[in-house]
C-alpha positions, 0 to 999 in steps of 0.5 A: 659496419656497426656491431650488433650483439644478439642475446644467444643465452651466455654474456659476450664481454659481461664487463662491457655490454648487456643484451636487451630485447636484441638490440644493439647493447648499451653500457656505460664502459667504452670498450676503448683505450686511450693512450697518451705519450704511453701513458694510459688514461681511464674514463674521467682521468685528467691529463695536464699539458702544464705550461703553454705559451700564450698566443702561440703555436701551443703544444699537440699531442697524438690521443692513440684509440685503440679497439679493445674488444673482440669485435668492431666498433664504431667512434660516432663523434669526439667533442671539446668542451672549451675549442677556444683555448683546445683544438682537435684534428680527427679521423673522418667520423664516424670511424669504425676500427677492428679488434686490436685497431687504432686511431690517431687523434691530434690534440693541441693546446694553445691557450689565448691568454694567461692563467688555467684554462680546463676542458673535457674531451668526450668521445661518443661510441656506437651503443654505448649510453654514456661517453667517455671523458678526459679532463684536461688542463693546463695554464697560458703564460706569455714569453716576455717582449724586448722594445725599443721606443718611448714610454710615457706615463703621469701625463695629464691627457692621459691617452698620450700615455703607453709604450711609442714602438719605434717605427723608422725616420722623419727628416732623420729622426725616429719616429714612434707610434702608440700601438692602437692609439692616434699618438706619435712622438718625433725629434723637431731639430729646428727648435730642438725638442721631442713632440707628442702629438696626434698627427703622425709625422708632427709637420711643424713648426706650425701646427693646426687644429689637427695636428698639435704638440701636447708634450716638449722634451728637450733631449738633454733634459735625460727624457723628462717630459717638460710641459708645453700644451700648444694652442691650435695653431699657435707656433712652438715657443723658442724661449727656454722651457723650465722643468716640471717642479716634480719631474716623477709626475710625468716622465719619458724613459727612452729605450734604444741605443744611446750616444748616437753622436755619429762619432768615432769612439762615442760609445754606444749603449743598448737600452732596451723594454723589457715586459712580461705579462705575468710579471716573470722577472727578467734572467738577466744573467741570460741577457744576450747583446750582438752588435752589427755593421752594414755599408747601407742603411737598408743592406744585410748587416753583418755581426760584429767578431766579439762586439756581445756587451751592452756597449760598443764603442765604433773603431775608426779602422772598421765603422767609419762610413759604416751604420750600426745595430744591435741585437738583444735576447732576453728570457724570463726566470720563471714561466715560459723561458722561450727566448725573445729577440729584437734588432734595433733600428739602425743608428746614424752613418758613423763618422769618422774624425774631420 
């Protein structure tokens, strides 16, 4: 029930209401308290959630309302400012709480993207002319990412350029495809090179007006992209192809593990992206490697006792017949420090000598 004060000649709480022609008074104090991790705010205070990661779960907090009057009290409504980047989960309102009652709100913060992001919180009580508010703020920032794939800059069509995930097998060679855009990457063992190109699985050596090579990379030439724009339907030259006069215009930087001969003792190196949004450098003191065998390709992989550097060199004894991966963890210096993990694509069978 809402409460109604009647004017009866003395002033009941004179700090927090005013009678008026009997009618239900109206001020502008809330007789309310709000609490925050024991902290208690006033009316227009401002309450920091700090740092958030981005696109993430965000972090809650529980608001605790308390009734700080001798009498009940209704709660009509309570109100974001900014509901993309904040969200409330309330009690059923309007709520009416008894003196010395409370009421629990859940409060997050999970911002959509990086930099500040501000707010108000209002909370509306019966009787009451003006709200009250809590200014809220706090600042996204993203975890950084780990990769494997191709990265391609400096090409002349310049939607080949960008970051080519690496997305599993084509005629035993990755693939790679360019997340939000129509380009994949692949190896072409008949002629010994890596094409960019629109069509996904690049079905060569001959190619229509649908599916054309923009881009050939010899794999010895350390991923430095080596020109050769395809005619519709013209077939993949043979002949040696000659570096670009200055290889720094356009270049392919390979991510992934390296020296997959498929031999025993070739060693193996983990190369990996790593990005972050908001330019947080790499802790790469904090850099983590954890190297893994399986039986089968497409089994449960099973981590290698000790096998924690950047390299790892394959054991006849143990890897023989045997595939590999490799797990890395990195965290960012500054920002959010949140860890992020990556498994590797498998590596060829390893074989063992002839």
């Amino acid at each position: 029930m809402k409460l109604i004060l009647t004017c009866l000649g003395i002033l009941v709480f004179a700090s927090l209401f005013s009678c008026a022609n009997g009618n239900t008074p109206a001020d502008t104090t809330l007789p309310i308290t709000v609490t925050i991790d024991g902290t208690e705010y006033a009316a227009t205070g401002s309450y920091d959630f700090g740092l958030a990661e981005a696109k993430s779960t965000g972090i809650t907090k529980t608001i605790i309302l308390t009734n700080s009057t001798e009498f009940e009290i209704t709660v009509k409504s309570i109100t974001l400012s900014d509901e993309v980047n904040y969200s409330l989960i309330t009690p059923t309102l309007p709520l009416t709480t008894a003196v010395d009652g409370t009421a629990e709100v859940k409060l997050t913060y999970s911002p959509q993207a990086s930099g500040s992001q501000d707010s108000t919180i209002s909370i509306e009580v019966d009787g009451l002319t003006d709200p009250y508010i809590l200014n809220l703020t706090g600042e996204g920032n993203y975890a950084p990412t780990v990769k494997f794939g191709m990265k391609v800059s400096g090409a002349e069509n310049s939607a080949a350029n960008g970051f080519y995930d690496r997305d599993g097998f084509y005629s035993n060679y990755p693939n790679y495809t360019m997340a939000g855009n129509d380009y994949y990457m692949r190896f072409f063992d008949n002629d010994w090179f890596w094409g960019i190109g629109s069509t996904q699985g690049l079905d060569g050596p001959e190619y229509t007006t649908e599916s054309k090579v923009t881009y050939m990379v010899p794999p010895e030439s350390g991923w430095t992209v080596i020109p050769s724009v395809i005619p519709n339907g013209a077939r993949l030259p043979l002949t040696p192809l000659t570096p670009l006069s200055d290889p720094s215009d356009l270049s392919i930087t390979h991510y992934d593990i390296s020296g997959t001969t498929g031999e025993i003792d070739d060693e193996l190196t983990a190369n990996y992206l790593y990005f972050d949004t908001e330019g947080d450098a790499e802790a790469t003191t904090s850099t983590s490697y954890q190297w893994y065998r399986s039986d089968s390709e497409g089994e449960t992989y099973t981590a290698i006792t000790e096998a924690t550097s950047k390299t790892y060199t394959p054991n006849n004894d143990f890897d023989s017949g045997h595939y590999l991966k490799v797990e890395i963890t990195v965290t960012a210096s500054t920002g959010i420090t949140t860890e992020s993990v990556i498994m590797s694509s498998a590596t060829i069978r390893i074989q063992g000598p002839s």
